[in-house]
C-alpha positions as CSV (number, residue, x, y, z in Angstrom):
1,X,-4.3,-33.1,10.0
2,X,-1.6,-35.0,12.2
3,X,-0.5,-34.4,15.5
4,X,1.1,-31.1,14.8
5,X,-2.9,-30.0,15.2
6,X,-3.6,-27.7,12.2
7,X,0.0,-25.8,12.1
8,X,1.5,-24.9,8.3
9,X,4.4,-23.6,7.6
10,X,5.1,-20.8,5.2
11,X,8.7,-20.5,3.8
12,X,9.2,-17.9,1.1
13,X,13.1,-17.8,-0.5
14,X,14.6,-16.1,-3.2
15,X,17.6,-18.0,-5.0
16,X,17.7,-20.8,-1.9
17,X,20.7,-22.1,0.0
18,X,20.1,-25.5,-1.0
19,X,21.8,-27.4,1.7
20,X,20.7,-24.4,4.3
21,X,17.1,-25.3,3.1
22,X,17.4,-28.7,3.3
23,X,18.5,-28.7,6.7
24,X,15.3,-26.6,7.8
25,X,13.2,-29.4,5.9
26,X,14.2,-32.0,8.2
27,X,14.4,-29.8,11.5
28,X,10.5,-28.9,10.4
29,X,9.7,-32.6,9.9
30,X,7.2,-34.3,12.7
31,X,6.7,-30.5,13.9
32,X,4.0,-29.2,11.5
33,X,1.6,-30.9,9.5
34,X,3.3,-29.1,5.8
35,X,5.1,-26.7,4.2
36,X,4.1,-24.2,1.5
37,X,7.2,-23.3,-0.3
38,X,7.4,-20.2,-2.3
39,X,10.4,-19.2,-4.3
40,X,10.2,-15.7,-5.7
41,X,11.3,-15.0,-8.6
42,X,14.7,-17.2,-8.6
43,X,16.3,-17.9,-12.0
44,X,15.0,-21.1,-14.0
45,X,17.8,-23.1,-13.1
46,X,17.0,-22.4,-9.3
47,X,13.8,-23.6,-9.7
48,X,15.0,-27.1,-11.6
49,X,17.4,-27.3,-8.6
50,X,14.6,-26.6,-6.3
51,X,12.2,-29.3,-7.7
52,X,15.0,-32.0,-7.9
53,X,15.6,-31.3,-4.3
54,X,12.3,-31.9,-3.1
55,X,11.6,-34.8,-5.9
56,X,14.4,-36.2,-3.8
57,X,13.3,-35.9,0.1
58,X,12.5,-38.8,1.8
59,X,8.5,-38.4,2.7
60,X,7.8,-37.2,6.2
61,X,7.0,-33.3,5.3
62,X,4.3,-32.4,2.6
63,X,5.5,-29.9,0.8
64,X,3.5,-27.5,-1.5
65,X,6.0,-25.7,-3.9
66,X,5.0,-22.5,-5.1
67,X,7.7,-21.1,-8.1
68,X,6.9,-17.7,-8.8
69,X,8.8,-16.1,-12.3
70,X,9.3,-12.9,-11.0
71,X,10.2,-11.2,-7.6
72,X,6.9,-9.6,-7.1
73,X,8.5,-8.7,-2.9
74,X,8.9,-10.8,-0.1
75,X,5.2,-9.3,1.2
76,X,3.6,-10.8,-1.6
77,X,5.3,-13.9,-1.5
78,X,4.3,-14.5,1.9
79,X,0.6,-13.7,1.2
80,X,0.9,-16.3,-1.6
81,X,2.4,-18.7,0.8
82,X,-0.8,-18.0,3.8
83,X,-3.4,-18.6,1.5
84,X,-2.4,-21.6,0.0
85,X,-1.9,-23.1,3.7
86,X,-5.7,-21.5,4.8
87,X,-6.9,-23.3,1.7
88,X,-5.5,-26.7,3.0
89,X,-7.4,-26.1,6.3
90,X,-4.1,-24.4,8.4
91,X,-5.8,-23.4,11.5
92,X,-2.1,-21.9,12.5
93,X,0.6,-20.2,10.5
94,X,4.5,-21.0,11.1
95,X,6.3,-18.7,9.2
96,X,10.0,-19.1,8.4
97,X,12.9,-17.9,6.2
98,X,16.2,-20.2,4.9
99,X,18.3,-18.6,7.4
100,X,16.7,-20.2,10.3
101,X,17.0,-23.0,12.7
102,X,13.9,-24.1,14.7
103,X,15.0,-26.3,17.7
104,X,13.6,-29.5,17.3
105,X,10.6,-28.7,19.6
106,X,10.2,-25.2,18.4
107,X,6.6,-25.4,17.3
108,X,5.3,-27.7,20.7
109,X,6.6,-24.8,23.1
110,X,4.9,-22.3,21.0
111,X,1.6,-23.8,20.6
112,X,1.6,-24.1,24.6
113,X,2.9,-20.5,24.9
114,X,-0.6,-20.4,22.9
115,X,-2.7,-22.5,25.1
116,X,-0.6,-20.3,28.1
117,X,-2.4,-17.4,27.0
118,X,-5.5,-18.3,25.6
119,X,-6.1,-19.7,29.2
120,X,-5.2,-16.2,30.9
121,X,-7.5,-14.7,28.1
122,X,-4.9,-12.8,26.1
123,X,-5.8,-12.1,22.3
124,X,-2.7,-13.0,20.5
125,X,-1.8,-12.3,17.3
126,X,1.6,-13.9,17.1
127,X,4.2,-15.3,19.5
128,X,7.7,-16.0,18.5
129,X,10.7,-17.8,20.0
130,X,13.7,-16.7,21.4
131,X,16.6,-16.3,18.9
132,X,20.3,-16.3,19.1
133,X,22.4,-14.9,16.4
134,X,25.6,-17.4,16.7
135,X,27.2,-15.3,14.0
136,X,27.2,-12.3,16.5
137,X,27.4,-14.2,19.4
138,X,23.6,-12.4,20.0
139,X,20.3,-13.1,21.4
140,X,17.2,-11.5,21.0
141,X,14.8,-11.8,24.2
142,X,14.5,-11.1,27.9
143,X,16.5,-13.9,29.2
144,X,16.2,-12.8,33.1
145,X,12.5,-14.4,33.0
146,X,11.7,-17.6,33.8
147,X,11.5,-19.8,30.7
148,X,7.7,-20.5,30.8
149,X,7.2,-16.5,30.9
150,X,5.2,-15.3,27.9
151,X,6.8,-11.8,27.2
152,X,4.8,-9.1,26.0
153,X,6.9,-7.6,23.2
154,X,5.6,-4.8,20.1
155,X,6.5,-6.5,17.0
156,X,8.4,-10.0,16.5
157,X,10.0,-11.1,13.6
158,X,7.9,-12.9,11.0
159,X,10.8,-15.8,11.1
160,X,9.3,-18.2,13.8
161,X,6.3,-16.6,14.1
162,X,2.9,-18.5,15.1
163,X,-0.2,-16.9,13.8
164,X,-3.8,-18.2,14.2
165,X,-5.7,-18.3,10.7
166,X,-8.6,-16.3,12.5
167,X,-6.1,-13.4,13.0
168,X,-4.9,-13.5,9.5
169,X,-8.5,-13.5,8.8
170,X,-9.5,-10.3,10.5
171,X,-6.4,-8.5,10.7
172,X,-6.0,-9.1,6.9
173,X,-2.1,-10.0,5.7
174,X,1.5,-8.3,4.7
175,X,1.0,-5.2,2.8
176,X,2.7,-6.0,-0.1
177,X,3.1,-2.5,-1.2
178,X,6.4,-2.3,1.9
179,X,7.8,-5.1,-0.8
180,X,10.1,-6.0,2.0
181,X,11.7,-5.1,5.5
182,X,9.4,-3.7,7.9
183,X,6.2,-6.0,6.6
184,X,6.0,-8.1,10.1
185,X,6.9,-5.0,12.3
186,X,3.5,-2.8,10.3
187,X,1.3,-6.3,10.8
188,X,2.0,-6.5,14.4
189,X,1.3,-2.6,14.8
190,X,-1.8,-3.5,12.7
191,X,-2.9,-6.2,15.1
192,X,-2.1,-4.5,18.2
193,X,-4.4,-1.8,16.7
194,X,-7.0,-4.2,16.5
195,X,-7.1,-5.5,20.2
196,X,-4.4,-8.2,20.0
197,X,-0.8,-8.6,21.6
198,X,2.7,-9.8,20.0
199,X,4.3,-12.3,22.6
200,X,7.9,-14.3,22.4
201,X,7.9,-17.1,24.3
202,X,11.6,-18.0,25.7
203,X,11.1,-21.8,26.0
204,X,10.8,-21.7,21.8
205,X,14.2,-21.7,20.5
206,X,15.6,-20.4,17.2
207,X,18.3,-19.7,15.5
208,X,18.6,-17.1,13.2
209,X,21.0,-14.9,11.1
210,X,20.5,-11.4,10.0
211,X,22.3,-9.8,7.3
212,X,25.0,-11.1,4.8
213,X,27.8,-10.2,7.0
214,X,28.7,-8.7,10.1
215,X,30.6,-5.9,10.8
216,X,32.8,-5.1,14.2
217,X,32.2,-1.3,14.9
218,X,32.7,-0.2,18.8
219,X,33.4,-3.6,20.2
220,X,30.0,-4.7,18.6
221,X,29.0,-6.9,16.1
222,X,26.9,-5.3,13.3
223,X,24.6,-6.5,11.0
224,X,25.4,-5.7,7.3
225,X,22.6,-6.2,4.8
226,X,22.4,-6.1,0.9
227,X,23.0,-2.3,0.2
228,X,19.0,-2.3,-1.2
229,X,17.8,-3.0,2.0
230,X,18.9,0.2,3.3
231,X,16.5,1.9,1.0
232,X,13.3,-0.1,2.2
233,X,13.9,0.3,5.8
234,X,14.3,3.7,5.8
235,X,11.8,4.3,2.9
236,X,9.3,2.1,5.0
237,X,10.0,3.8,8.2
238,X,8.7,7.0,7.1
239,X,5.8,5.7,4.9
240,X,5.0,3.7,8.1
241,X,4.7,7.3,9.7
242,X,1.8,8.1,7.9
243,X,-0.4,5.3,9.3
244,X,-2.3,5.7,12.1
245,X,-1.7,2.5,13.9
246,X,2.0,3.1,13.7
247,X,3.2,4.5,17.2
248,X,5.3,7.8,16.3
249,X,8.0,8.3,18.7
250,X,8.6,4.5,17.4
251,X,9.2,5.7,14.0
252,X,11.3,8.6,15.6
253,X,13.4,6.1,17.7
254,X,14.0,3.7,14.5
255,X,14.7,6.7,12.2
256,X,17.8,8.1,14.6
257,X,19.1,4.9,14.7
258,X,18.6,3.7,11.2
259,X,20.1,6.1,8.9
260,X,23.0,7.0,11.0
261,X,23.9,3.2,10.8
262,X,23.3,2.8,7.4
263,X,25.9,5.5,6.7
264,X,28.6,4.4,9.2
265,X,28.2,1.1,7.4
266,X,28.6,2.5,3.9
267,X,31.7,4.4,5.0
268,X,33.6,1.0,5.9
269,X,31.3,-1.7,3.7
270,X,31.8,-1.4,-0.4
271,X,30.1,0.0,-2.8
272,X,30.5,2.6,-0.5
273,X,28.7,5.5,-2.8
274,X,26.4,2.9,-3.1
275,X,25.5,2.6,-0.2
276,X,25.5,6.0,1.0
277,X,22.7,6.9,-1.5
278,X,20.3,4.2,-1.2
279,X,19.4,5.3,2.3
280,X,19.7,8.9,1.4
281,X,17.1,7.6,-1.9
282,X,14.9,5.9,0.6
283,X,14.1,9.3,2.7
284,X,13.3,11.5,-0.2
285,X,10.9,8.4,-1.9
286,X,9.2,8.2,1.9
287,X,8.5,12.2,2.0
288,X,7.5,11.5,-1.7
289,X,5.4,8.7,-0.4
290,X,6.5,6.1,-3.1
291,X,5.8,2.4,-2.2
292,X,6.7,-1.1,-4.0
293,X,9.5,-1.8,-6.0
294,X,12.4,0.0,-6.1
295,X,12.8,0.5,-10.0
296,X,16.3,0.2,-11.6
């Protein structure tokens, strides 16, 4: 291992940005010791496009490409991606998505956010960075804190997030059944469960966008997500409900605000029928208590 002591990266894309993924390679270089690179389920020319891309990187970041041929879920793509970075010895876990920008000392501030709180005897299971969202003019942390404050914090967002390989190890990984949205939020709920704490560390710095677009309702800027994704995080939400380590007035909290927003959105956001049934979908198939993939 190199200086970046132990820490792996796991990236997992579907149809990549090239150029968006490219610049993440080289913000990534001298800050971990490699990347595991899964790409679920893209089409076969994505994948030639992939390879050639990386066939054509200058050396600096070892990267470990991992093409799956279908989209088995972003849950299951991330598992992939963990244990092929515990097999090469990863004593930490960086994951990361295409759509975000690690500061160029990212990974240093959160490794001594780490040290921070292993020294005051804190059992973390992940710590995060701070994020803005430049696209929304957005950021997501306490900023009244002195930098060097290590903020206790629920869940954080798998993007950015450091996780030892012993917590993987005992808290297990993603549930794959979720397939996607809501897989980091159940973990950390899973973790917390289990004695440990979520933390963001405001001296790591991200960028990062959520959602394909953004949309101005009430003088803010809104999120606006794939119409399908309304389905899983409403469907998740109340299948979510039904575990034990899930906080309940959290899934209440999340629920009022969810799937009114998911509707506002579909009456201003085409396909608006569209998008008006897929949450709708999603709370019937989480009384029903379906799970995976969302079947055409």
């Amino acid at each position: 291992m190199s200086a970046a002591s132990g820490v792996i990266a796991v990236l997992a894309c579907f149809k990549p940005d090239l150029a968006g993924l490219e610049t993440v390679l080289d913000l990534l270089r001298g800050q971990v010791d490699g990347l595991v690179l899964v790409d679920n389920g893209s089409p076969d020319a994505s994948h030639v496009a992939l390879r050639n891309l990386l066939a054509q990187r200058p050396d600096g970041l070892a990267i470990t490409p991992i093409l799956q041929k279908q989209n088995t879920g972003l849950g299951d793509a991330q598992n992939c991606g963990i244990r092929a970075a515990l097999d090469q010895g990863a004593r930490q876990i960086l994951l990361l998505d295409q759509d975000s920008r690690p500061a160029p000392d990212m990974v240093h501030a959160l490794k001594e956010a780490q040290r921070a709180a292993d020294i005051r005897g804190r059992r973390v299971a992940a710590i995060g960075p701070r994020y803005d969202e430049p696209h929304r003019n957005a950021r997501k942390t306490i900023q009244t804190q002195a930098e060097t404050t290590l903020h206790p914090i629920p869940a954080v967002i798998a993007s950015g997030a450091l996780i030892p390989a012993e917590v993987l190890r005992e808290v297990g990984l993603f549930d794959e059944t979720l397939f996607i949205d809501l897989l980091d939020t159940e973990w950390c709920f899973r973790a917390r469960a289990a004695g440990y704490g979520c933390f963001v560390a405001p001296a790591a710095q991200m960028t990062h966008r959520i959602g394909d677009q953004t949309l101005r309702l009430g003088g803010r800027d809104r999120a606006v997500h794939a119409p399908f994704r309304s389905y899983y995080q409403i469907r998740n939400l109340l299948l979510l409900a039904r575990r034990p380590h899930v906080p309940k007035l959290w899934v209440l909290r999340e629920l009022a605000v969810m799937l009114p927003r998911a509707l506002v959105i579909a009456a201003f956001v085409p396909p608006r029928l569209h998008r008006a049934t897929l949450p709708l979908l999603g709370v019937w198939h989480g009384i029903l208590g379906r799970s995976g993939r969302l079947r055409d």
